[in-house]
C-alpha positions in Angstrom: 95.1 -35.2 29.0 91.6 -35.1 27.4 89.6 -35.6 30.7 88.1 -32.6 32.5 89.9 -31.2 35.4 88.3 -30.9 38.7 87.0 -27.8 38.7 86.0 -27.7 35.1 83.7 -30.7 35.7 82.4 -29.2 38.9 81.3 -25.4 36.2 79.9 -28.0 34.0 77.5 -30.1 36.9 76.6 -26.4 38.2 75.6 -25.2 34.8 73.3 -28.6 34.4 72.1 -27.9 37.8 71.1 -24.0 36.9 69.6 -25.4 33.5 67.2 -27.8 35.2 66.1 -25.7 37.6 64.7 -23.3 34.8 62.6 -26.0 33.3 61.4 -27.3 36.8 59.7 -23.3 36.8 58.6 -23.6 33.5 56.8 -26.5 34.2 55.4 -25.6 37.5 53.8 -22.4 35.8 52.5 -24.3 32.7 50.8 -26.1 35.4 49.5 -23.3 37.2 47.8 -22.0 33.7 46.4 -24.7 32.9 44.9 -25.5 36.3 43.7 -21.6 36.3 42.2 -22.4 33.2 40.2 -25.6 33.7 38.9 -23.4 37.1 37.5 -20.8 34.6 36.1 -23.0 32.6 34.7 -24.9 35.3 32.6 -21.8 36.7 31.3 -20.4 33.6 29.3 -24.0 32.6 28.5 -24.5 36.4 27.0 -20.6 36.0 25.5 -21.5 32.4 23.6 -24.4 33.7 22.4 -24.1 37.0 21.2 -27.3 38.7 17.6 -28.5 38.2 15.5 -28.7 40.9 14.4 -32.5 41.9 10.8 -33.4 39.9 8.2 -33.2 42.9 4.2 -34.2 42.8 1.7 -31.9 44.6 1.2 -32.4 48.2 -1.3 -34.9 49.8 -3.5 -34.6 52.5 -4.8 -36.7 54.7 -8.5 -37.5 54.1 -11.5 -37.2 56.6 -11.2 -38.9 59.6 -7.8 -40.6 58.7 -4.3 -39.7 59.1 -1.1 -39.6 56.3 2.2 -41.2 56.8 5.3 -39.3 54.6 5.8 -36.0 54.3 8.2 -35.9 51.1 6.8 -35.4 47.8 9.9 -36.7 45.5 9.8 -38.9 42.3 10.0 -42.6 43.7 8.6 -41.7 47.3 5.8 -43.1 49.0 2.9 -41.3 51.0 0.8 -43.7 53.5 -2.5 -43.8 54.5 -5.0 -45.0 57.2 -8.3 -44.7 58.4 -9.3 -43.8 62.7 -11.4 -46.4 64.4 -14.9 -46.6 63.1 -13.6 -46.0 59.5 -12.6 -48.0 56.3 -9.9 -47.2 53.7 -11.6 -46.9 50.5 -9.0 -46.1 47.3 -5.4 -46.4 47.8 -3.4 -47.4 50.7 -0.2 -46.4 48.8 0.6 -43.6 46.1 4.0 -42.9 45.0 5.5 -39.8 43.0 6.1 -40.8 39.7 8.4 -38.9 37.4 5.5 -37.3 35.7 4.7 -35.1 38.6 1.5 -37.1 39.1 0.9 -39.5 42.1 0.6 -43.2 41.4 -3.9 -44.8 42.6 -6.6 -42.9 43.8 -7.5 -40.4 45.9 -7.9 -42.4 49.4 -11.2 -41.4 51.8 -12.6 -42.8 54.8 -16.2 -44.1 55.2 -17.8 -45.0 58.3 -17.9 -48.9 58.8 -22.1 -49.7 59.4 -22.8 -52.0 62.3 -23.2 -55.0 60.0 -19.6 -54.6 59.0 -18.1 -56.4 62.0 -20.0 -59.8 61.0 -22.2 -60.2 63.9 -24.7 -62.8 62.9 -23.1 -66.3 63.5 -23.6 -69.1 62.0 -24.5 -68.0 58.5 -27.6 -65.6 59.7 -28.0 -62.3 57.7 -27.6 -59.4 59.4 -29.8 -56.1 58.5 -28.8 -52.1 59.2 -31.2 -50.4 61.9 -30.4 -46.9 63.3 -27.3 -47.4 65.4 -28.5 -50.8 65.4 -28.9 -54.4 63.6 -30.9 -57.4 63.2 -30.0 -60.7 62.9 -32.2 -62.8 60.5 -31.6 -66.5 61.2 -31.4 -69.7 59.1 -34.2 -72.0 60.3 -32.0 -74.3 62.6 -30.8 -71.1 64.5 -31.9 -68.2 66.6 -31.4 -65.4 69.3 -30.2 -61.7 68.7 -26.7 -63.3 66.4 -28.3 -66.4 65.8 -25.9 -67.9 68.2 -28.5 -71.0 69.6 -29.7 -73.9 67.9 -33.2 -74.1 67.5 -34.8 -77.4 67.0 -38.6 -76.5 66.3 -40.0 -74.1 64.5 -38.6 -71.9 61.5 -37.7 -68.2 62.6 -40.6 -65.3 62.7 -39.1 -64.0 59.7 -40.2 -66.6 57.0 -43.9 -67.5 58.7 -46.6 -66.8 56.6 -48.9 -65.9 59.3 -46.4 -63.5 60.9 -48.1 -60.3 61.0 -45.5 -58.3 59.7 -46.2 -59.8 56.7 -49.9 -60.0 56.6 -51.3 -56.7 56.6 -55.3 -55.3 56.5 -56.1 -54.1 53.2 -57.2 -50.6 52.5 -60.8 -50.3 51.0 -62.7 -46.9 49.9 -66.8 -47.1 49.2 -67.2 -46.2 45.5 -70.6 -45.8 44.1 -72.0 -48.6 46.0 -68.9 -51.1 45.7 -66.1 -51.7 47.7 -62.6 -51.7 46.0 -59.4 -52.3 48.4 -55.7 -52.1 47.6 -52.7 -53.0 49.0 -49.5 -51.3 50.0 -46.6 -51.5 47.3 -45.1 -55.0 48.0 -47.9 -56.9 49.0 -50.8 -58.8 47.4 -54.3 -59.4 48.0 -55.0 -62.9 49.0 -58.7 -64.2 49.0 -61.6 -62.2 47.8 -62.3 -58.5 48.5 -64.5 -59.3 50.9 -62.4 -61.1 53.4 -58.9 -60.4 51.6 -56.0 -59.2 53.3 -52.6 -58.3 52.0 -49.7 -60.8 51.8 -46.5 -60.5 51.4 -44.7 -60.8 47.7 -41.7 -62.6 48.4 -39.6 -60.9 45.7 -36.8 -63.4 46.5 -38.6 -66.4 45.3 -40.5 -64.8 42.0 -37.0 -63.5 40.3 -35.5 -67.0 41.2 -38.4 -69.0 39.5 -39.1 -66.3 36.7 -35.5 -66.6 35.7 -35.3 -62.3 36.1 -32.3 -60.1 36.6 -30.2 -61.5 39.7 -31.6 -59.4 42.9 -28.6 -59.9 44.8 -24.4 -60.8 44.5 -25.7 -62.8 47.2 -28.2 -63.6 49.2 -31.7 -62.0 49.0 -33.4 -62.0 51.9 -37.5 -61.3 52.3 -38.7 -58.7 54.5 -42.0 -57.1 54.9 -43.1 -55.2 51.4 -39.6 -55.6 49.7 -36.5 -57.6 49.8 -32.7 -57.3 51.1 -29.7 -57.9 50.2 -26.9 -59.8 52.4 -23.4 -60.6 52.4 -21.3 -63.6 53.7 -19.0 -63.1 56.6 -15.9 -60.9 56.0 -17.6 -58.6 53.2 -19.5 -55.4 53.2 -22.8 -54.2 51.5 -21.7 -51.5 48.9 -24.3 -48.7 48.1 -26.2 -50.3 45.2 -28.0 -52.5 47.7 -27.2 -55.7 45.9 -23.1 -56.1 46.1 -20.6 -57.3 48.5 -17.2 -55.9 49.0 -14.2 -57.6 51.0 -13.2 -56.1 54.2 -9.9 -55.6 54.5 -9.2 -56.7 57.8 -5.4 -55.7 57.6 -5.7 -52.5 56.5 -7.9 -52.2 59.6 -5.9 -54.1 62.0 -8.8 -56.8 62.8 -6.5 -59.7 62.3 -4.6 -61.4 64.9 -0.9 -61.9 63.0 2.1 -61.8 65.4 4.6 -60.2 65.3 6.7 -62.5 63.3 3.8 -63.0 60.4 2.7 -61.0 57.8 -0.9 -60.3 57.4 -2.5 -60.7 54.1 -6.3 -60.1 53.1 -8.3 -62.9 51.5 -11.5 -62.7 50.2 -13.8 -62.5 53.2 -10.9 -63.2 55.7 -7.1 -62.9 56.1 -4.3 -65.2 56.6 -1.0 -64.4 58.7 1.7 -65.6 57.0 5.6 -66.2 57.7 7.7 -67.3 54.5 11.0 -69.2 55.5 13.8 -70.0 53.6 14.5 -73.4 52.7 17.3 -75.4 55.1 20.8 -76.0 53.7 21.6 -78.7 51.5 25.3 -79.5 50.5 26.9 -76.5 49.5 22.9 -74.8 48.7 21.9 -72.2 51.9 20.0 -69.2 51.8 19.8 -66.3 53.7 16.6 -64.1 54.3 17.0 -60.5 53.0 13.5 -59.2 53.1 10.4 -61.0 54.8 9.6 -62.2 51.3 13.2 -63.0 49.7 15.7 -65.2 50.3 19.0 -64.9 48.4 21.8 -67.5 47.6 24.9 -67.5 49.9 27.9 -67.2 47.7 28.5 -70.9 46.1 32.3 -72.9 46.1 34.0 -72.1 42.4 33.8 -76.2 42.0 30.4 -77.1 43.3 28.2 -77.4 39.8 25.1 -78.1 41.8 25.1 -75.0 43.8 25.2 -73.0 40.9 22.3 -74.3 39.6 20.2 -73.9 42.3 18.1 -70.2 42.2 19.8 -67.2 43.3 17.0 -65.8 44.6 13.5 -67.2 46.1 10.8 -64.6 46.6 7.3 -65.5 48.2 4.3 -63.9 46.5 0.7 -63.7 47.9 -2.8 -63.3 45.7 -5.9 -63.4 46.7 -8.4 -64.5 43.8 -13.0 -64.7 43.2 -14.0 -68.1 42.9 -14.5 -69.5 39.0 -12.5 -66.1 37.6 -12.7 -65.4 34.1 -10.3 -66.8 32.2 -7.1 -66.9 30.5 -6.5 -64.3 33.2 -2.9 -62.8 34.1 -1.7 -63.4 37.6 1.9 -62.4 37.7 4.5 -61.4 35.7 8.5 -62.0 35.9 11.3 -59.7 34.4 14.9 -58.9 34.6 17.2 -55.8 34.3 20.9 -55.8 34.2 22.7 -54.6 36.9 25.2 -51.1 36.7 28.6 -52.2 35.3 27.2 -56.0 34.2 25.7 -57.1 31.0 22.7 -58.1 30.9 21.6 -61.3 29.7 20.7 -61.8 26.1 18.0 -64.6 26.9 15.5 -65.8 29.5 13.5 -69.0 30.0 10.7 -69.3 32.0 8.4 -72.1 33.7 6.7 -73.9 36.3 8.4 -75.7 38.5 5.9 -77.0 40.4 2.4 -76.8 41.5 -0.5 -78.7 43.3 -2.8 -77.7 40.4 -0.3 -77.7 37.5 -3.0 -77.9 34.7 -5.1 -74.6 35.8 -1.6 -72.3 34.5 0.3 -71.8 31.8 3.6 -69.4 31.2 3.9 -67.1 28.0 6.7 -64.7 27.3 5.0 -61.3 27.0 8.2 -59.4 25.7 11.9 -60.4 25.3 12.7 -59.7 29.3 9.2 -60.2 30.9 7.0 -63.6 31.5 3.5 -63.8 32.6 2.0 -66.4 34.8 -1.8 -67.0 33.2 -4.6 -68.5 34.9 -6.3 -71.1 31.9 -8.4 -73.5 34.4 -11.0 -71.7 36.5 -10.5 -72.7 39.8 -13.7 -73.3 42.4 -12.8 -72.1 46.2 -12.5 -72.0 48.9 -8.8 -73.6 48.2 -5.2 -72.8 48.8 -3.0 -73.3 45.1 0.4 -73.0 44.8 2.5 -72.6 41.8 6.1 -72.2 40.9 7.4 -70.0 38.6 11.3 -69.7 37.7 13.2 -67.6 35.3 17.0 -68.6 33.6 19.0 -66.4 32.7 21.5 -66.7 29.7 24.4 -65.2 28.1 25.7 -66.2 24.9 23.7 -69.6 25.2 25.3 -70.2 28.5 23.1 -70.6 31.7 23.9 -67.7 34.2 21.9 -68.1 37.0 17.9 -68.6 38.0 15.3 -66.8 40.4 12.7 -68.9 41.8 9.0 -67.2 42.2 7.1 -69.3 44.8 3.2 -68.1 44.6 0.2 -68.7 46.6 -2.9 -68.0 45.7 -6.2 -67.8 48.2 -9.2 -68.4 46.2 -12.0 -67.5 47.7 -15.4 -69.6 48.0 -17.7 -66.6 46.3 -17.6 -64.9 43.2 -17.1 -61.5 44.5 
């Protein structure tokens, strides 16, 4: 008797019905508000603060008788540069738009290569500028216009006393009944004023035995009434006279790298080179994912070995004077966490291996960077290679480890 009849519960399901139906508007235009809102909102502080404009460096141009690669002048990019035929790079190959507004080197220019730049005395003769030509000046056991024949007799014209471009007639004035001579600037009188004549100083040899200033980075060469200066094969004569620059035969595309190589300049030279990563051992392979880094394929949860082995290799290239200064720098290593992943708290660094292990040393120059120091001069020309890895660590854990394989081209002068 105290149950609803039909049609009451039927009114009462209609009334809920009505009921939620009002709240379902409600709802939707508390929605519509608040979404209206957030839109205002959203306008006024896009309106307040309008977008910065990207930080930009001043535009490049290409220098004189050379061309420009990149035409965007944004933080981070790069701007290339090279020189037209005839011409050598001098200043920066690269600069790049720091955040400063200010481009990274210096100002690049071109200057004109001079004929003795190409090396065209063979077999260590020394080569001296004309006027849109050159002249070979031979070691004694050489000869012909690039000293390219052996000569078994006699030493070359240039180093004969009695050559007569270096024996000259003295120049002599009557004065009150006496005869005084001179000579020109360079030369000496030999023999007495009667009979004298004017020989050569040979500049070369009186700094060498008086112990003077050195004439030339070098090699001084004699030459009627002064001296020259010359540089070994693969260099250039800079405009004091007296020292030798590298050329730069890669910037200048004078080496003969393939395709597959990498060409990389060396002191008076330049060596194509073509870094490989190391074959697969166990679970341990590598693929290549630059021409100079290898990285880790991803290692079995179980396999203790592979996860010790680096997660990345990279392959590094310097080119170095003979006996360099030292301690001297040569590389540094460093570390930065990557987005979303912490960072590791410690590093270790080392040398894993080298062929001259005593010449280097590693020294932690701030919490996340290690340098690479040169403590043992090394005398070229020699090939070294050195090792240089980096642990990370987490909580006194090991994480993982990057190997740095270097190699370093020491040249055979000092220059």
């Amino acid at each position: 008797q105290s149950c609803l009849s039909r049609p009451q519960l039927l009114a009462v399901i209609r009334q809920m019905q009505q009921l939620l139906k009002g709240q379902e508007t409600r709802f939707s235009e508390g929605l519509r508000a608040v979404r209206s809102r957030l839109s205002t909102i959203h306008a006024s502080l896009a309106k307040a603060a309008p977008q910065l404009p990207a930080a930009s460096c001043p535009v490049l141009q290409a220098p004189a008788y050379g061309r420009k690669f990149g035409t965007k002048y944004l933080v981070d990019h790069e701007v290339h540069f090279a020189c037209d035929p005839g011409f050598q790079l001098l200043g920066s190959s690269t600069r790049m738009c720091q955040a400063n507004g200010s481009w990274t080197g210096e100002e690049p220019r071109c200057a004109e290569i001079s004929e003795c730049s190409s090396s065209p005395c063979q077999n260590g003769g020394t080569c001296l500028e004309g006027l849109n030509n050159f002249k070979c000046l031979c070691h004694p056991q050489w000869t012909g216009t690039t000293c390219q024949y052996q000569a078994q007799t006699a030493p070359p014209a240039w180093s004969m006393p009695d050559d007569p471009a270096f024996r000259r007639q003295p120049r002599c004035a009557q004065i009150a009944q006496t005869q005084q001579c001179s000579c020109d600037p360079g030369f000496h009188m030999s023999g007495m004023t009667s009979n004298g004549i004017c020989q050569d100083l040979n500049e070369c040899e009186v700094y060498h035995q008086e112990g003077g200033p050195r004439l030339c980075a070098h090699v001084c060469v004699n030459i009627p009434g002064s001296f020259r200066c010359s540089c070994p094969a693969g260099y250039v004569l800079l405009g004091d006279g007296k020292s030798c620059e590298d050329i730069d035969e890669c910037s200048l595309s004078q080496d003969n790298c393939t395709n597959g190589s990498t060409c990389i300049n060396t002191g008076g030279g330049f060596q194509c080179v073509t870094p490989q990563c190391p074959p697969a051992t166990g679970n341990v392979s590598y693929v290549k994912t630059s021409p100079f880094q290898c990285e880790r394929n991803p290692c079995p949860m179980e396999s203790r070995s592979c996860h010790q082995a680096p997660k990345t290799i990279s392959f590094h290239y310097l080119s170095l004077p003979s006996k360099l200064q030292t301690p001297a720098p040569l590389f540094r290593m460093a570390t930065a966490a990557a987005p979303g992943r912490p960072g590791p708290d410690s590093l270790r660094f080392g040398i894993a291996g080298s062929n001259n292990r005593g010449h280097f040393m590693v020294q932690r120059s701030d919490r996340h960077t290690g340098e690479l120091l040169l403590v043992q001069s090394l005398q070229g020309p020699r090939t070294v290679h050195v090792d240089v890895d980096m642990a990370e660590y987490l909580d006194r854990v090991f994480q993982t480890k990057h190997l740095s394989k270097i190699t370093l081209f020491v040249s055979a002068y000092e220059f």
